[in-house]
C-alpha positions in Angstrom: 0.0 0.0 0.0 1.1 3.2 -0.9 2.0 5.7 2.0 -0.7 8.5 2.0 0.6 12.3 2.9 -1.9 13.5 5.6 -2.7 16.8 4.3 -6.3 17.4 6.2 -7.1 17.4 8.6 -3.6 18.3 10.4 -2.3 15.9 12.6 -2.5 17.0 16.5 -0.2 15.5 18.8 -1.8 16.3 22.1 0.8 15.0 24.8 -1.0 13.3 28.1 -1.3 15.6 31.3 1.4 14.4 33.9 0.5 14.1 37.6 4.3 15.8 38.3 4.0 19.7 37.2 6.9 20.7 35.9 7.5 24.4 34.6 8.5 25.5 31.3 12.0 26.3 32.1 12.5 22.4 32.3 11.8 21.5 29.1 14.3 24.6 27.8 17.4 23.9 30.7 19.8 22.4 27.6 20.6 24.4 24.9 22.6 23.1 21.8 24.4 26.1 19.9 24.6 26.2 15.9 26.3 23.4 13.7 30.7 24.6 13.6 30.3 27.6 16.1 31.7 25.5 19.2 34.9 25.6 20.5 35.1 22.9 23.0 37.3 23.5 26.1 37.7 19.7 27.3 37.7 19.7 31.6 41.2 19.3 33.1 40.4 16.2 34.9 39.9 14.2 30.9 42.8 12.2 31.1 45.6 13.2 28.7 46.1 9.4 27.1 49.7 8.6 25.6 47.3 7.3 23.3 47.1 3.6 23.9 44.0 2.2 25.1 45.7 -1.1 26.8 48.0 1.2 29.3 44.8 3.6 29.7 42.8 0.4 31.0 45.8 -1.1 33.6 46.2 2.4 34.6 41.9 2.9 35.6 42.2 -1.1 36.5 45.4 0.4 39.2 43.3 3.0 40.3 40.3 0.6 41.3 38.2 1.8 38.7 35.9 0.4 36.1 37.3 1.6 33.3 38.0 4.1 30.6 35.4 6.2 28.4 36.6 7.0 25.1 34.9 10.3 24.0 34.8 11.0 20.1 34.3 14.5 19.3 35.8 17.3 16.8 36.3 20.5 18.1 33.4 23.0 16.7 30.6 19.8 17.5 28.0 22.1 19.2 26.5 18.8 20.6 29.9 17.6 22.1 30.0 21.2 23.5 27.0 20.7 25.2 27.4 17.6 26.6 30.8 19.0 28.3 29.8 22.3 29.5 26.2 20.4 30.9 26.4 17.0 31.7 30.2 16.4 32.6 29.9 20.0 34.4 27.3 18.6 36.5 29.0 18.0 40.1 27.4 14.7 40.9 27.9 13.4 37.5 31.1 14.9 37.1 31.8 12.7 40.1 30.6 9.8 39.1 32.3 9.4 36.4 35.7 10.8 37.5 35.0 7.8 40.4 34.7 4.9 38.1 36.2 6.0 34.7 39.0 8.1 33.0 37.4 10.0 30.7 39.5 10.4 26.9 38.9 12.9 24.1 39.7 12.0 20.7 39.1 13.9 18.1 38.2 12.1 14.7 39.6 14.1 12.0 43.1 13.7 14.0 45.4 11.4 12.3 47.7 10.7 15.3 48.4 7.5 15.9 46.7 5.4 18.5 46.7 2.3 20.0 43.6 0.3 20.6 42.4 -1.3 23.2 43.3 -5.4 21.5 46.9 -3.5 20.6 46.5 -2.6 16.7 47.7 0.7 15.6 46.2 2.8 13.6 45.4 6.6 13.7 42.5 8.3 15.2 40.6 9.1 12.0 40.7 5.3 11.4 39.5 4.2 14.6 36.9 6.5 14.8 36.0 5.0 11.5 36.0 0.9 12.2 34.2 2.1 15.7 31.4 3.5 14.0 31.0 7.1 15.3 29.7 8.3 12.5 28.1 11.2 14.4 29.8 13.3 17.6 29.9 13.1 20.4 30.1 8.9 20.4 31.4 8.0 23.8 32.1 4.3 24.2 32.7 3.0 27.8 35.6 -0.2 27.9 35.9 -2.4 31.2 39.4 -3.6 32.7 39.0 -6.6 30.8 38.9 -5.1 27.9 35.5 -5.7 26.9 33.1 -2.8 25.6 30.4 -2.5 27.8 28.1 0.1 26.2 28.3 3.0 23.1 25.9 6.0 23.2 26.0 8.6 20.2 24.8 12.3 20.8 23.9 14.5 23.9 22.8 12.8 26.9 21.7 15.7 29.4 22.9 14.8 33.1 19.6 12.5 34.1 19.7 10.3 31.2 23.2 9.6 31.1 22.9 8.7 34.6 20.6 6.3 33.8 23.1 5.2 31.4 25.9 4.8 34.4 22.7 3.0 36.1 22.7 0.2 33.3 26.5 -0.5 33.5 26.9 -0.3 37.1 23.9 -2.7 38.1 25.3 -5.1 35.8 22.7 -5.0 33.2 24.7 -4.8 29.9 25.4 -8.6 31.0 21.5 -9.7 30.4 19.5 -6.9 28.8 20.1 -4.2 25.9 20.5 -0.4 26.8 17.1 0.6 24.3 15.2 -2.5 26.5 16.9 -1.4 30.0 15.6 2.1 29.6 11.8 1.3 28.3 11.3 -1.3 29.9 11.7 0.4 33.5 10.5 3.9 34.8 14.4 3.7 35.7 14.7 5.1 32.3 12.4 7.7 31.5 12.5 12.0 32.3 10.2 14.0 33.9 6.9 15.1 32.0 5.8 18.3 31.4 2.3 19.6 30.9 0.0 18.6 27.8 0.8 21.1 24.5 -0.7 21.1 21.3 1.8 20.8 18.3 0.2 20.5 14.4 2.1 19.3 11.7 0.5 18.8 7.7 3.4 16.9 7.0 3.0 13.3 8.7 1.7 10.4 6.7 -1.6 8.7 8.2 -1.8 5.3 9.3 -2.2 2.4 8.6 1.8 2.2 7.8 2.7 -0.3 5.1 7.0 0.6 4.8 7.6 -2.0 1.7 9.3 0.7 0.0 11.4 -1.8 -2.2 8.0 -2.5 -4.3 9.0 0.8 -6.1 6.3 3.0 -5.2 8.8 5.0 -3.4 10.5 8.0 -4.8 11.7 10.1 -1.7 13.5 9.0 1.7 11.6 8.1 4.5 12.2 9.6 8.5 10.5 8.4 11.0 10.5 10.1 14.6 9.8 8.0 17.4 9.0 9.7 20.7 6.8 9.0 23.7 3.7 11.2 25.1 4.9 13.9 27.5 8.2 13.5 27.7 10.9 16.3 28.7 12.9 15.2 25.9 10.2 14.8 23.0 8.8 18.4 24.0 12.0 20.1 23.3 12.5 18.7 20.0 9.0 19.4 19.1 9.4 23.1 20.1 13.0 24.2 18.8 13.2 21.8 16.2 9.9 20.3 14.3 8.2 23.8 14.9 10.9 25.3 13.1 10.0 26.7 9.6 13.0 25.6 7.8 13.1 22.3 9.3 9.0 21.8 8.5 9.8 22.9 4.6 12.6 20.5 5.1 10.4 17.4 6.2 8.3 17.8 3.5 10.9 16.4 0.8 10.9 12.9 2.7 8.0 10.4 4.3 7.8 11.0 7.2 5.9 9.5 10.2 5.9 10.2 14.0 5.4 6.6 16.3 4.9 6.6 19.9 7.6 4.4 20.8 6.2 3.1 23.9 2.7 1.6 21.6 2.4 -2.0 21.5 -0.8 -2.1 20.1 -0.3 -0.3 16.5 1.0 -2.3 13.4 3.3 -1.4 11.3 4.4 -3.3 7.8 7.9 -3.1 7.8 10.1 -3.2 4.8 10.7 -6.7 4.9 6.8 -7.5 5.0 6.9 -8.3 8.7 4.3 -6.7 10.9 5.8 -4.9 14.0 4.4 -2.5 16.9 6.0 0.9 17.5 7.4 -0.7 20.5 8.9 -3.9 19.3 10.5 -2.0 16.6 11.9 0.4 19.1 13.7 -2.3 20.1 14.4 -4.3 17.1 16.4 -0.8 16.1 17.6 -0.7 19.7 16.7 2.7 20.1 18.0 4.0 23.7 17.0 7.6 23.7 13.2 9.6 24.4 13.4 10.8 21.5 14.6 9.3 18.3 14.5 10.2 14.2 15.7 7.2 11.6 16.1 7.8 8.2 15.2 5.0 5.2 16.2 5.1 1.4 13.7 4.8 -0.8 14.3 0.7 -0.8 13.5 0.8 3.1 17.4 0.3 4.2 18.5 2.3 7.5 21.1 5.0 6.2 21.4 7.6 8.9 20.2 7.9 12.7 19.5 11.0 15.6 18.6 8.4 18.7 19.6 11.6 21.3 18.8 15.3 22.1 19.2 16.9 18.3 19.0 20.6 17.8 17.8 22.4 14.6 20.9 22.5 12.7 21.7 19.0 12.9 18.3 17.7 12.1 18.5 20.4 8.7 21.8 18.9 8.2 20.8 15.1 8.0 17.7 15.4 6.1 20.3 17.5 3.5 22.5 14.6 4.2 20.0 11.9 3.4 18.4 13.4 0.2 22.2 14.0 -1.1 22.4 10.0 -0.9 25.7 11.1 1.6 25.9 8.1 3.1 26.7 6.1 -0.3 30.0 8.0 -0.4 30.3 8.5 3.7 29.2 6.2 6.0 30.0 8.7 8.5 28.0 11.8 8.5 30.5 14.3 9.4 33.3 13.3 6.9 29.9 14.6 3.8 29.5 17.5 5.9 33.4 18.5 5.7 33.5 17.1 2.5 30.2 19.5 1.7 32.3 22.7 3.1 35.5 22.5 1.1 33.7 21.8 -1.9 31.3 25.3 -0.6 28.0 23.1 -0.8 27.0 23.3 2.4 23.4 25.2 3.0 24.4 27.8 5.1 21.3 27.4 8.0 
């Protein structure tokens, strides 16, 4: 079945009425500046590596902790930025962390050399590369046995990534997946807000039938999964969805909104199989509130936002995503520099 663009009526999301009351100024506490106009200042207590991740681990393993956190970033990522200056400058989180890890910066257009944790050189830009952070900042936590015990991509503001520390230090990376640890428990989930009314003419209706490799698919396909009244979801809904470029934007891919927390709604997925929001959610092992996938026109997974995402890097992923950027970059920043030096960058 062909996906239908809901013109009229407009689709209301009306977001359930919370028992907590929570003001305004909640929902607009983290603040993620404009795409290049950081310039990250890393705390003095990130430990300054000799760049091999074997003598990082027996030095935190020495010091009686858990292990190390490698922290991917580049130095004008306004969403690295944010996660330093909020949620590593948060005292009780700041020490946390400085308690059971030693935190590393690399930065992954540096071609330094570096040691990896099973002892093969390479250079930053390389291991960034073969560990997948494709988008900053991708922080990957390592144990003393040298086993990786949990990734995370984008800003995580101080309560979620605490949840986060929850999951590793309760053991439950050892029997359950982060997306799973953090649904399935109220351990995982923000504060709500009260109920607002947000329209949008440029969601698809249901019933959703995704079997885009039929043919009957000419544009890319984004699907934002969040959950009713959540801190998270109302931010993105307020500085970034109700944002007029990013609306005009939308409106060149599919796009549908799930609530990831629905186990009742189905959904046709690309390979014919018939899914809820919710198993999906965790067949994509989602892990944050609030959550934007983008499909090719065949229905293959090509780029992903599962954290907080402002404006400018939502503008550039759909660009990113309709320039077919990911068939010549798996990672998203190397098409955005690639996009500046050849001056094609939409300046937002």
């Amino acid at each position: 079945m062909k996906v239908r663009m809901l013109v009229n009526p407009v689709l209301v999301i009306l977001f359930m009425v919370s028992a907590l009351q929570v003001q305004a100024d909640t929902m607009d506490s983290y603040q993620i500046g404009g795409h290049g106009r950081a310039d990250i200042v890393y705390p003095a207590w990130f430990k300054q590596s000799f760049l091999d991740l074997r003598d990082d681990l027996e030095d935190a393993r020495k010091a009686g902790k858990r292990g190390i956190i490698v922290f991917f970033s580049f130095k004008h990522c306004s969403h690295c930025e944010a996660f330093v200056s909020t949620t590593m400058s948060d005292p009780a989180t700041m020490n946390r962390i400085q308690e059971k890890y030693d935190v590393i910066a690399l930065d992954i257009f540096n071609d330094t050399e570096v040691t990896d944790i099973h002892g093969n050189v390479t250079t930053i830009r390389n291991f960034a590369e073969t560990t997948k952070a494709r988008v900053t900042p991708t922080l990957i936590f390592y144990g003393i046995e040298n086993e990786k015990l949990v990734k995370i991509v984008g800003f995580y503001p101080p309560e979620k990534f605490n949840r986060v520390l929850d999951y590793i230090d309760g053991g439950h990376y050892e029997k359950i997946k982060l997306s799973e640890y953090l649904l399935s428990s109220t351990t995982g989930r923000m504060a709500q807000l009260q109920p607002v009314n947000y329209q949008y003419d440029f969601f698809t209706a249901p019933p959703y039938d995704l079997q885009r490799s039929r043919g009957n698919a000419v544009r890319p396909l984004l699907v934002i999964f969040d959950e009713p009244g959540c801190v998270a979801c109302l931010r993105f809904h307020k500085r970034v969805l109700s944002d007029d470029k990013v609306s005009r934007s939308i409106t060149t891919h599919d796009a549908i909104l799930l609530d990831r927390t629905d186990n009742t709604s189905k959904i046709v997925l690309a390979d014919g199989r018939t899914v809820t929001p919710r198993q999906w959610v965790n067949e994509l092992q989602l892990s944050y509130d609030i959550s934007v996938v983008f499909f090719d026109t065949q229905g293959r997974e090509v780029h992903r936002l599962d954290s907080e995402t402002g404006r400018d890097r939502m503008l550039l992923s759909m660009q990113y995503v309709l320039d077919k950027g990911y068939e010549r970059h798996e990672q998203y920043l190397r098409w955005i520099r690639e996009q500046q030096q050849q001056n094609k960058l939409r300046k937002y």
